[in-house]
MDAnalysis code that builds the backbone (N, CA, C; Angstrom):
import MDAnalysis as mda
import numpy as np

u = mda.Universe.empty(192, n_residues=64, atom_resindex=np.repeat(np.arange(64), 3), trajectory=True)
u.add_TopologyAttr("name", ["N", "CA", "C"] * 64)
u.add_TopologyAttr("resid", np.arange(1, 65))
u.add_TopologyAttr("resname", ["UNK", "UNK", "UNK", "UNK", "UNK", "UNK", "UNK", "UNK", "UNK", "UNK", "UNK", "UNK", "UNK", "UNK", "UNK", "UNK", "UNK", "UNK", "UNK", "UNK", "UNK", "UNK", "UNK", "UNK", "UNK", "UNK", "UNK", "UNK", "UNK", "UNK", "UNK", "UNK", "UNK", "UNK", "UNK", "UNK", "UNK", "UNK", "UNK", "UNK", "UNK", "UNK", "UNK", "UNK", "UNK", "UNK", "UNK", "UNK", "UNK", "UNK", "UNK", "UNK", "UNK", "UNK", "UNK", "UNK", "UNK", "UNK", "UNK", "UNK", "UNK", "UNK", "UNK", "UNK"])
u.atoms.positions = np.array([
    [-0.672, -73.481, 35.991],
    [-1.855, -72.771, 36.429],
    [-1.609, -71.269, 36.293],
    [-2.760, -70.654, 35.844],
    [-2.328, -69.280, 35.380],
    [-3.332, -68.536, 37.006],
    [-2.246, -67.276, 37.083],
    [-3.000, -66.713, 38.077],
    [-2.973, -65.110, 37.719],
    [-3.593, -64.626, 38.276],
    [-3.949, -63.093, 37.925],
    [-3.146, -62.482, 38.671],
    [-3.059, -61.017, 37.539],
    [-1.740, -60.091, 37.931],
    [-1.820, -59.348, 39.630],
    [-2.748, -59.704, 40.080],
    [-2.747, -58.587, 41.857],
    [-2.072, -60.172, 42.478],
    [-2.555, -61.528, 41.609],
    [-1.674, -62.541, 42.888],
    [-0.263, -62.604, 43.038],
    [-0.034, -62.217, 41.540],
    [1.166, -62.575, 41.240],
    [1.896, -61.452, 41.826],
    [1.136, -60.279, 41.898],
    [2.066, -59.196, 41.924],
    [2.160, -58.906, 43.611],
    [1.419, -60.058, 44.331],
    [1.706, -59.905, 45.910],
    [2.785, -60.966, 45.792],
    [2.615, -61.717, 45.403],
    [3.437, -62.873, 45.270],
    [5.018, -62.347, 45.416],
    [4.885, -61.844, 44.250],
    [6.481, -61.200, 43.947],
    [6.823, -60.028, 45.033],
    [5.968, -59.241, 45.884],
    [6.457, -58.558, 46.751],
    [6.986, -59.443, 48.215],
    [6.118, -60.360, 48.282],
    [6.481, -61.550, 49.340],
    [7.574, -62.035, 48.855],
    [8.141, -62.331, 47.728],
    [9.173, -63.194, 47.353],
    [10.748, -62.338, 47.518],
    [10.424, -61.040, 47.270],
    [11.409, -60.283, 46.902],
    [11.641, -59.063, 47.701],
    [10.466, -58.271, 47.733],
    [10.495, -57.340, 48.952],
    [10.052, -57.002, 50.447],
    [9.621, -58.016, 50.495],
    [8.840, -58.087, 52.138],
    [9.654, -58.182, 53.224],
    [10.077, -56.661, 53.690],
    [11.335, -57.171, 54.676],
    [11.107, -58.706, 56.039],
    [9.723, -58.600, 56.302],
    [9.896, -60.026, 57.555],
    [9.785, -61.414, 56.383],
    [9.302, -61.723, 55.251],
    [9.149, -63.136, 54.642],
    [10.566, -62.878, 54.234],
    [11.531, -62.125, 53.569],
    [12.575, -62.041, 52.914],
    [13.386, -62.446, 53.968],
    [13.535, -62.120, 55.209],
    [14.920, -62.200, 55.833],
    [14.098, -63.922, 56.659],
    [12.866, -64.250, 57.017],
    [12.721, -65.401, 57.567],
    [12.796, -66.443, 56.470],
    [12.887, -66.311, 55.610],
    [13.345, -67.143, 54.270],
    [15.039, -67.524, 54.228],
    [15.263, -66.483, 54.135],
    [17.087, -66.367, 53.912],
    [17.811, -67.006, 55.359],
    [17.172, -66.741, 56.799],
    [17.839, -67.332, 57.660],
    [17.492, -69.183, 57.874],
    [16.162, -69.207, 57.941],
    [15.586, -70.736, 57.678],
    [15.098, -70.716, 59.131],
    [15.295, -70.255, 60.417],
    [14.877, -70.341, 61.287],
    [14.670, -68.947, 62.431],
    [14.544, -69.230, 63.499],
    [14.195, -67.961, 64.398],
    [13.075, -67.481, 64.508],
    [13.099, -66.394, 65.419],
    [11.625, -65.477, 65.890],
    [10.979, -64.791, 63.971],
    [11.583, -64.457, 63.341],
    [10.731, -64.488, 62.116],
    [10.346, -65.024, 61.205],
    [11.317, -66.487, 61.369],
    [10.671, -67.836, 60.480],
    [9.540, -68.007, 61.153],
    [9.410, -68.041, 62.456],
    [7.851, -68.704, 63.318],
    [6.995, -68.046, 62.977],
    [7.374, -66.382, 63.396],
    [6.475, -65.407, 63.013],
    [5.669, -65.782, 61.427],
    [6.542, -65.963, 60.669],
    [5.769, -65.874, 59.262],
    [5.393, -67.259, 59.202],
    [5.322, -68.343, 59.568],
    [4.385, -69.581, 59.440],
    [3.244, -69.089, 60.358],
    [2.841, -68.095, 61.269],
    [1.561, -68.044, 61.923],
    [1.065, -66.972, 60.737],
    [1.813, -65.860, 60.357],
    [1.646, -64.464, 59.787],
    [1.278, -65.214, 58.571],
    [1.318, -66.273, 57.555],
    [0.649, -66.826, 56.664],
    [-0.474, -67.615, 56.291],
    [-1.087, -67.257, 56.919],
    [-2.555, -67.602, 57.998],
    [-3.251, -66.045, 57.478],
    [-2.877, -65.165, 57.530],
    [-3.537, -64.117, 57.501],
    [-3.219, -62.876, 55.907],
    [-2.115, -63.280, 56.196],
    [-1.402, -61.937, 55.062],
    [-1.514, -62.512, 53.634],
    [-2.164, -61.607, 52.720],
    [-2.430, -61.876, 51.740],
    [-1.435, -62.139, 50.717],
    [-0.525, -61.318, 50.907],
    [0.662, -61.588, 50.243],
    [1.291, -62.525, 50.061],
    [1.163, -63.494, 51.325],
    [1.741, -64.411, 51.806],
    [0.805, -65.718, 51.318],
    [-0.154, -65.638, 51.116],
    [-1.410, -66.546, 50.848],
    [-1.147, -66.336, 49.371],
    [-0.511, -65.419, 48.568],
    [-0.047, -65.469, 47.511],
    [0.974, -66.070, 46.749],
    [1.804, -65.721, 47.781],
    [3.281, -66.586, 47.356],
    [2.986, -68.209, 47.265],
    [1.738, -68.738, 47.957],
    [1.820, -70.132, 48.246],
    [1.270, -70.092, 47.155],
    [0.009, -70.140, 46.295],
    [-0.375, -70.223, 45.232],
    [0.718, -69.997, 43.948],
    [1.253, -69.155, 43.690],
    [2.195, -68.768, 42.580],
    [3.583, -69.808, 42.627],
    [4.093, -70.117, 44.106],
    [5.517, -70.701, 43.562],
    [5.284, -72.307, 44.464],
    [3.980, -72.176, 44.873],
    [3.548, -73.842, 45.167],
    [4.504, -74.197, 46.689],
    [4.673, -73.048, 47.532],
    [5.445, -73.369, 49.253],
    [5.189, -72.743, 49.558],
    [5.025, -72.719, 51.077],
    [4.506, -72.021, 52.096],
    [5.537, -70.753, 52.240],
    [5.169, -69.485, 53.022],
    [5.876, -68.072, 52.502],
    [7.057, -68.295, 53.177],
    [7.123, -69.168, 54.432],
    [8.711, -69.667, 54.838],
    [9.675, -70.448, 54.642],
    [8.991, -71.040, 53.470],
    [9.963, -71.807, 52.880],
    [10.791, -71.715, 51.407],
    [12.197, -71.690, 50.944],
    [12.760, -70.953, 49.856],
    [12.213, -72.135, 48.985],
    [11.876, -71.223, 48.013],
    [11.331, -72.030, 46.607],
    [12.614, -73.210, 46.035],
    [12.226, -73.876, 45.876],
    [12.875, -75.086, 45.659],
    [13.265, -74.910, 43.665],
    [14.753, -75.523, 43.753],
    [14.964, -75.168, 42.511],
    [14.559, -76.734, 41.717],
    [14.434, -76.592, 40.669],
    [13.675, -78.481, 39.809],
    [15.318, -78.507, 38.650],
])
């Protein structure tokens, strides 16, 4: 599925630079894993990442 460059390009800031999705990703749990399963509900960025790499913004992309 092809998606356009503003999704992708939130996408990739959620994936890579977003200091609260980046570090609640990398730990797997805690006050900013929770935080960002409610905070992905709202944040666009985050509503991005799910579209582009197909998981929710707290969860690490799964390798195939």
């Amino acid at each position: 599925m092809k998606h356009g460059k503003a999704t992708t390009k939130m996408a990739s800031f959620c994936k890579d630079s977003c200091p609260v999705c980046t570090r609640a990703r990398e730990k797997g749990e805690g006050f900013l894993y929770e935080f960002v399963k409610l905070e992905e509900q709202i944040c666009p960025a985050c509503r991005s990442y799910k579209k582009v790499f197909g998981v929710p913004a707290h969860e690490k992309i799964k390798k195939k």
